[in-house]
C-alpha positions as CSV (number, residue, x, y, z in Angstrom):
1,X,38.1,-37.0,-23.7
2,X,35.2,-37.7,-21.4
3,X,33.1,-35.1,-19.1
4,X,33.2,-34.6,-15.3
5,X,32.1,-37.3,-13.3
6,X,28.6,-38.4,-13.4
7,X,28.4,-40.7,-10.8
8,X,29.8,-41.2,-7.3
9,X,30.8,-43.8,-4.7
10,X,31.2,-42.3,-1.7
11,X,32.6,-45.2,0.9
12,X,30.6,-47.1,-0.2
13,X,29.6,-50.3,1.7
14,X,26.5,-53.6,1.4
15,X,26.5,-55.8,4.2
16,X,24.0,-59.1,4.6
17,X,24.4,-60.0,7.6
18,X,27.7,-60.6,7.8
19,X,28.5,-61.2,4.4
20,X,30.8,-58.2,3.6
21,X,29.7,-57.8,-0.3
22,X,30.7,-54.5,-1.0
23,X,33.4,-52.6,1.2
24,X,34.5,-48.7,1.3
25,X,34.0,-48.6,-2.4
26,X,35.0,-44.9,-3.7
27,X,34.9,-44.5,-7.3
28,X,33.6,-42.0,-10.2
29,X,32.0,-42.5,-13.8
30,X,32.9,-39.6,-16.3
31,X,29.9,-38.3,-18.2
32,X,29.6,-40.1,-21.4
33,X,32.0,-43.0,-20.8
34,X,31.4,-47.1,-21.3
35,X,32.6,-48.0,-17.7
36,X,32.8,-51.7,-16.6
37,X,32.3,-53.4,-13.3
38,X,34.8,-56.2,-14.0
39,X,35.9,-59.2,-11.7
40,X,34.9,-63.0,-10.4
41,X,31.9,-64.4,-9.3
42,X,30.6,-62.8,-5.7
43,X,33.2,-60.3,-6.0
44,X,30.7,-57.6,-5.5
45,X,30.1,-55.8,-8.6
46,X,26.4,-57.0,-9.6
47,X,25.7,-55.4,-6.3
48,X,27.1,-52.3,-6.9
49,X,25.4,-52.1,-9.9
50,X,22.1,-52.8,-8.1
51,X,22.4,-49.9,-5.4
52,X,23.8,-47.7,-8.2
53,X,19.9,-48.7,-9.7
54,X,18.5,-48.0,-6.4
55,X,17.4,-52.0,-6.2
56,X,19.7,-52.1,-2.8
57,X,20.0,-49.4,-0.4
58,X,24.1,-49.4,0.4
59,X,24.8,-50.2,4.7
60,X,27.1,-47.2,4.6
61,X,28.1,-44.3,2.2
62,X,26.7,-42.7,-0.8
63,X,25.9,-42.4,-3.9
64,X,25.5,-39.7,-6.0
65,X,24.3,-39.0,-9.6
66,X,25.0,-35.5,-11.2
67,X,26.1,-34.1,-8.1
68,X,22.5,-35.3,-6.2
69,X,22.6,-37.7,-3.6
70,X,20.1,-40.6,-4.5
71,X,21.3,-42.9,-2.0
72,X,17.5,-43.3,-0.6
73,X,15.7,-42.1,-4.1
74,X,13.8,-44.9,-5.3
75,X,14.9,-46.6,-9.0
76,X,11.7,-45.0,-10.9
77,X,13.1,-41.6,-9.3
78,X,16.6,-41.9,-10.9
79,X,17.8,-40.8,-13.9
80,X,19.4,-44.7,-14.6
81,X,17.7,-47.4,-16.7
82,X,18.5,-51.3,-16.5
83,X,19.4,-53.8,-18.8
84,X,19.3,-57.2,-17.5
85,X,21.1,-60.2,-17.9
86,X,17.7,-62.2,-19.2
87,X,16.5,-59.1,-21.3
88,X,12.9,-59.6,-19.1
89,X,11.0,-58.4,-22.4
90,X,7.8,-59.4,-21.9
91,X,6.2,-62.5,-24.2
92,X,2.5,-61.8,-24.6
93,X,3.5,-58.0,-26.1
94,X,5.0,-56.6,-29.4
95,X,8.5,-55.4,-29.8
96,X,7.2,-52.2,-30.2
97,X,4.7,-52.4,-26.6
98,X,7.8,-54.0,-24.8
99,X,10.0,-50.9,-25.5
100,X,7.0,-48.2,-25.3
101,X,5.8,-49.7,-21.8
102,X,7.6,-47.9,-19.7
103,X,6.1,-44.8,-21.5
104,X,3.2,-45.4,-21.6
105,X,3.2,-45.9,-17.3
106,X,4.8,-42.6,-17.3
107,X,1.9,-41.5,-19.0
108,X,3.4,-40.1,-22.1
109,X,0.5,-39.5,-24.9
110,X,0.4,-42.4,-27.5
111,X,1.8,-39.9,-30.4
112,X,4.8,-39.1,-28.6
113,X,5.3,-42.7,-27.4
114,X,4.9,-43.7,-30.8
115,X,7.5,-41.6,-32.1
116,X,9.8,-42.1,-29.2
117,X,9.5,-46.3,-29.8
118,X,10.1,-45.8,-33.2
119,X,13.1,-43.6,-32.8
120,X,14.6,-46.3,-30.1
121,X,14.0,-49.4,-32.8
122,X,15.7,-47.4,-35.4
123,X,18.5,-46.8,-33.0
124,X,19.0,-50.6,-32.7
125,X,18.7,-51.3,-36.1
126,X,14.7,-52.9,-35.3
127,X,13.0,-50.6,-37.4
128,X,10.6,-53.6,-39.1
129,X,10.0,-55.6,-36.2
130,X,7.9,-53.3,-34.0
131,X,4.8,-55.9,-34.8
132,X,6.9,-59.0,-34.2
133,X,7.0,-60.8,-30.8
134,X,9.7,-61.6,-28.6
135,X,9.3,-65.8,-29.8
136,X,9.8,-64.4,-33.1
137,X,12.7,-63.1,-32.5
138,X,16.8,-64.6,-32.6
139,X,18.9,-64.0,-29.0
140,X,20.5,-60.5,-30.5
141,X,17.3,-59.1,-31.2
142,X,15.5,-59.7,-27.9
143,X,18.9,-58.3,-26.4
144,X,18.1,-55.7,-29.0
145,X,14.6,-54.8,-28.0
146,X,16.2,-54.7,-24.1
147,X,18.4,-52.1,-25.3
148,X,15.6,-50.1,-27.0
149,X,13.0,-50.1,-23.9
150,X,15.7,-48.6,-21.7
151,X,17.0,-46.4,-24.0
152,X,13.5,-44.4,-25.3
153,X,13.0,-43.3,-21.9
154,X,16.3,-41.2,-22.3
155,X,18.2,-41.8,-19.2
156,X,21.6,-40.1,-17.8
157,X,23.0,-43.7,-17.4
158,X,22.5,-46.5,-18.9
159,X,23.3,-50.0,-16.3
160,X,24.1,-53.0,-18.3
161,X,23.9,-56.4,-16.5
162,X,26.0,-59.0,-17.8
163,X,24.3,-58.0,-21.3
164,X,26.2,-60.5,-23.8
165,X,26.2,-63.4,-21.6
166,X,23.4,-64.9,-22.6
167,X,24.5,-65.2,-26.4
168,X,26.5,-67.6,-28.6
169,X,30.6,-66.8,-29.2
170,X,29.8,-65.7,-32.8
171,X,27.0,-63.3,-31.9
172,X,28.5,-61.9,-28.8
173,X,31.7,-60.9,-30.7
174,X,29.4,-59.2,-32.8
175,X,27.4,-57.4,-30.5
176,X,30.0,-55.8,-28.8
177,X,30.7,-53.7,-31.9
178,X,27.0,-52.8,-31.9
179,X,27.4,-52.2,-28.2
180,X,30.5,-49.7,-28.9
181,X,28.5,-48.0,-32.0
182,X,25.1,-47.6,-30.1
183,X,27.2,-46.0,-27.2
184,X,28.8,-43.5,-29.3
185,X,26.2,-42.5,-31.2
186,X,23.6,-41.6,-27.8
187,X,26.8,-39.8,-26.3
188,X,25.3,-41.3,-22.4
189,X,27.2,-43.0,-19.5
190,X,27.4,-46.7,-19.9
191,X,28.2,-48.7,-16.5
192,X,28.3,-52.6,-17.5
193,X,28.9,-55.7,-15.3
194,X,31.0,-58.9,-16.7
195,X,32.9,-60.9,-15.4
196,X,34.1,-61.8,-19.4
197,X,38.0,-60.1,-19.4
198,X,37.8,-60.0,-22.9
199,X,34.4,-58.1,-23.1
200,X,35.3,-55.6,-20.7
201,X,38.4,-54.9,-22.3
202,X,36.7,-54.9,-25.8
203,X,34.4,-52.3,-24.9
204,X,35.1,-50.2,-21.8
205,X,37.1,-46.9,-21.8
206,X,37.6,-47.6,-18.1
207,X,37.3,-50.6,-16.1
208,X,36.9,-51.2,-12.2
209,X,38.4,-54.2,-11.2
210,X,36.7,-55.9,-7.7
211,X,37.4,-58.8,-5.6
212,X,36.0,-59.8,-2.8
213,X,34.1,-56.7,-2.4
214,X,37.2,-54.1,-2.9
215,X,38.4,-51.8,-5.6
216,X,41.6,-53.7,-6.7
217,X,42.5,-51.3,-9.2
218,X,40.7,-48.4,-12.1
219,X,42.4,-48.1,-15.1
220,X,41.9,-48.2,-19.1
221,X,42.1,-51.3,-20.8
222,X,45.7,-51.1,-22.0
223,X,47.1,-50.1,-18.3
224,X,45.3,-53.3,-16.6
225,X,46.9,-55.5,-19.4
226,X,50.5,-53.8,-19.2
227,X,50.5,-52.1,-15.7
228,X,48.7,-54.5,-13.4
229,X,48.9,-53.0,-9.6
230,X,48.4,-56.4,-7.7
231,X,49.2,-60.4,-8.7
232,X,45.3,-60.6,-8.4
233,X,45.0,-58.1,-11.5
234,X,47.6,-59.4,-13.9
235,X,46.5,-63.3,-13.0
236,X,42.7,-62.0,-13.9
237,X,43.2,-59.5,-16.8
238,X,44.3,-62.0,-19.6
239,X,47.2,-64.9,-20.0
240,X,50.3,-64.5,-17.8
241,X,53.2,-66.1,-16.6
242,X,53.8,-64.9,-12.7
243,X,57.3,-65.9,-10.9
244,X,58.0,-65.6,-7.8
245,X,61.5,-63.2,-6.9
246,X,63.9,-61.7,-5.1
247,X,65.2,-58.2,-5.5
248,X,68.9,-58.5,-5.6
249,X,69.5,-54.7,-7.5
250,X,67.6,-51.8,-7.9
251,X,68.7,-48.5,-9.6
252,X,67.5,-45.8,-11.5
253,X,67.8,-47.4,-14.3
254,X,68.0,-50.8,-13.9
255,X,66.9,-53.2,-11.5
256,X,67.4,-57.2,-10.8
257,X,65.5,-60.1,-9.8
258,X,66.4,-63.6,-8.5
259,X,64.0,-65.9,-9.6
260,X,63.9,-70.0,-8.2
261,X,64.7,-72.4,-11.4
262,X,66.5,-69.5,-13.2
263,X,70.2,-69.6,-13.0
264,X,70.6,-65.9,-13.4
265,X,68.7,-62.7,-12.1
266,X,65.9,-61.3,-14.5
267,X,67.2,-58.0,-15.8
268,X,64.0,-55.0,-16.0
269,X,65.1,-51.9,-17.4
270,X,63.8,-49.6,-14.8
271,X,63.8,-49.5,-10.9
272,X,61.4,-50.9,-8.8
273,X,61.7,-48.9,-5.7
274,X,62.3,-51.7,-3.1
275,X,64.8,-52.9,-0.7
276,X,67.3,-55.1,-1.7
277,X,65.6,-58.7,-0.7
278,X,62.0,-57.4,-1.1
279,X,59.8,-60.5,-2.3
280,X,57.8,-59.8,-5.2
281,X,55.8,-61.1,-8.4
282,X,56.8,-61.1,-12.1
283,X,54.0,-60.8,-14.2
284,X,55.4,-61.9,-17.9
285,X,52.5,-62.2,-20.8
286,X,53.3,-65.2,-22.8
287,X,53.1,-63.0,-26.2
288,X,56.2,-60.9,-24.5
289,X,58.6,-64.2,-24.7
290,X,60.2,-65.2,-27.8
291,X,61.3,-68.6,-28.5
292,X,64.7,-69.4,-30.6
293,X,66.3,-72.7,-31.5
294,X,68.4,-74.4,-28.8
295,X,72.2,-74.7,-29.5
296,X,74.1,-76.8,-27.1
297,X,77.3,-75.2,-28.3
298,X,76.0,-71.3,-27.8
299,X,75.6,-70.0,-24.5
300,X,72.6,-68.2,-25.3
301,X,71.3,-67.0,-28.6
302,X,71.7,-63.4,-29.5
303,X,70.1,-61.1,-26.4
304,X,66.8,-59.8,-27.3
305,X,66.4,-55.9,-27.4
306,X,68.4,-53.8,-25.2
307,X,69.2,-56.5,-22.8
308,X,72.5,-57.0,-21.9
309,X,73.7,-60.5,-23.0
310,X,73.0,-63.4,-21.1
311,X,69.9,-62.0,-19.7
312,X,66.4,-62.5,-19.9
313,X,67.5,-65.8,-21.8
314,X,66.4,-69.2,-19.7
315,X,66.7,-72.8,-21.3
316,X,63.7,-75.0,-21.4
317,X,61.7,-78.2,-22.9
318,X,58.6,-78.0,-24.7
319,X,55.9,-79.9,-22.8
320,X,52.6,-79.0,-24.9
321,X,51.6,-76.4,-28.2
322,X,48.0,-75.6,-28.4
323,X,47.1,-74.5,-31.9
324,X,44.9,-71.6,-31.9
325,X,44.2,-70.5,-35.2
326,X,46.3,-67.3,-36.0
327,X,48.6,-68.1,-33.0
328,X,49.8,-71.5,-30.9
329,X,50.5,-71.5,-26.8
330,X,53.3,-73.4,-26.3
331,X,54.0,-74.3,-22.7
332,X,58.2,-75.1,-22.0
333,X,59.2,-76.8,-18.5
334,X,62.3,-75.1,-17.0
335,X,65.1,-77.3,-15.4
336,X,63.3,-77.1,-11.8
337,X,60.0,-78.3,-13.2
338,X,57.9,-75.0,-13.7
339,X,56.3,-73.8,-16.8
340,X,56.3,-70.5,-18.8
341,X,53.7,-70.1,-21.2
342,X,54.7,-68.4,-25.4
343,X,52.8,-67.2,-27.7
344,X,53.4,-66.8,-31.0
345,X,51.8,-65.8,-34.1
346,X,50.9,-67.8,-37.1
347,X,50.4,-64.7,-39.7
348,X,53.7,-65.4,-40.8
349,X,54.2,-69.4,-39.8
350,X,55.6,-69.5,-43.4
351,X,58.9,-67.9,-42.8
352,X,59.2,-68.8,-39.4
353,X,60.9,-71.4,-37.4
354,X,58.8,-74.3,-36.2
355,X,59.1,-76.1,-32.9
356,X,58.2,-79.5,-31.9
357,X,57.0,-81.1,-28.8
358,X,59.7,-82.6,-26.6
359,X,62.3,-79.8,-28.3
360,X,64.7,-78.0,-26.1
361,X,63.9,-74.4,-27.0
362,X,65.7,-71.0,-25.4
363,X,62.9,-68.5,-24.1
364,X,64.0,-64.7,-24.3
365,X,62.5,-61.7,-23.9
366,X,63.0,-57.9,-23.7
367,X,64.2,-55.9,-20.4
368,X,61.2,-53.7,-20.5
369,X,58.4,-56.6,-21.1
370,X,57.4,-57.6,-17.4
371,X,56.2,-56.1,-14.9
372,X,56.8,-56.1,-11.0
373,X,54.0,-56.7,-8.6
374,X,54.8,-55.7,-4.9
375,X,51.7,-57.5,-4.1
């Protein structure tokens, strides 16, 4: 469980002009957490992170660190240190002079500094290359020696700018582990912008998603996947199928919802807590739907889960696979031309059933796999 909160958006808002970049943003980091700023292009979040590093001064609100307002404190005078997207090591100095600089302009004695930079490199596994310079060095390793000069100065929070984005597939899978490790073992606040869905979720223990300069939702990884709050969340946050619906029933326990191209009404296993006739969004990940052989002579194949029979269960064509190593996409047109998207695994392709291009396939899936966006 993480501490109190150690940072603060109070109403937070950027304006240029009349560019709108940032708007009535109130959030909180929790001491000690990996928190990520996650969303699109100009949605806001790199400036965020900028006036949270005192680099912008926010049009309206606050900001506070450790309780202190340092809205107008100036970046040397926070207790925050950057890592930027291009590292900005510098070339003509040694690994060990790029991560003691910033010591040695605070004036710390060359003893201490020394000790301080070697404690840093052995933090990011650089112990040996304090001689080396930054030329002589692979992608991960100058990301490495970032990590190092903003770390040896000990701040509270530690701002990460896009920091794998610059690095190959391979590597970046790779460093996120490191990332997670490094983290946990300095026990500070991590606040990281990406717009990479798969990094964030890799590595936060929170994530803010932004658009357009608003909040759209705070949530752990797993609750952004499963329990989107908007169409904009579930379309961003990984794969998904979205159909448009109808709400026809809704109980306690139970709800149903016409869809266009689908004969009858999705069955969810919950309420929704709408009117009857409320539009709304079903967000379906492809890994939810199963996929069974098609028999002309069977109504349906045998109802998945706790579904009642003949729901959840919707004839259609397969129009492309994609083989991705341990699992293949397979996208199947419906009778009124639409497509859902299936994935299935390939860790057991041996005893499963395969499916061909062009093959009439039923899709099915459980009552309590989608769920039901209001906006």
């Amino acid at each position: 469980m993480k501490g109190d909160a150690i940072i603060c958006f109070d109403g937070v808002t950027k304006r240029y002009g009349k560019v709108l970049a940032v708007d009535n943003v109130s959030l909180e980091v929790r001491e000690g957490e990996f928190f990520a700023l996650l969303g699109p292009s100009g949605c806001g979040k790199t400036t965020l992170l900028r006036m949270l590093a005192g680099f912008e001064v926010p049009s309206e609100g606050r900001i506070l660190i450790d309780g202190q307002d340092v809205t107008a404190v100036p970046p040397n005078r926070r207790p925050v240190n950057m890592v930027f997207q291009n590292y900005a090591v510098f070339p003509h100095m040694s690994v060990a002079d790029n991560v003691g600089y910033g010591l040695k302009v605070d004036g710390v004695g060359a003893a201490e500094r020394a000790a301080r930079v070697a404690e840093a490199l052995a933090l990011v596994k650089l112990d040996n290359f304090g001689d080396r310079r930054p030329d002589q060095l692979s992608g991960g390793q100058r990301q490495r020696v970032a990590l190092a000069r903003a770390l040896v100065k000990r701040p509270r929070v530690l701002l990460l700018d896009e920091p794998l984005s610059a690095l190959d597939a391979k590597l970046r899978e790779a460093m996120r582990t490191e990332l997670c490790q490094l983290q946990a073992k300095v026990g500070i606040t991590f606040v990281m912008v990406t717009h990479d869905q798969d990094e964030a979720l890799a590595l936060a223990d929170r994530c803010a998603v932004m658009q357009r300069g608003l909040l759209q939702q705070v949530a752990s990884p797993s609750d952004l996947y499963e329990f989107p709050a908007s169409r904009f969340v579930a379309d961003f946050i990984g794969s998904v199928n979205l159909l448009e619906g109808r709400l026809v029933v809704d109980e306690p326990d139970h709800a149903e919802i016409a869809v266009a191209g689908i004969a009858e009404p999705l069955f969810l296993d919950h309420g929704v807590t709408g009117a009857a006739g409320t539009s709304l969004w079903v967000a379906l990940r492809p890994e939810k739907i199963e996929l069974h052989k098609y028999d002309p002579a069977s109504p349906a194949p045998p109802h998945p889960g706790d579904a009642p029979p003949g729901r959840n269960v919707v004839a259609g064509t397969i129009r492309h696979v994609a083989y991705l190593g341990s699992e293949s996409l397979y996208e199947v047109e419906l009778g009124d031309g639409q497509r859902l998207k299936a994935l299935r695994s390939n860790l057991t392709r041996w005893d499963q059933e395969d499916f061909a291009l062009g093959e009439a396939v039923w899709l099915a899936w459980h009552a309590c796999s989608p769920a039901v966006l209001l906006t």
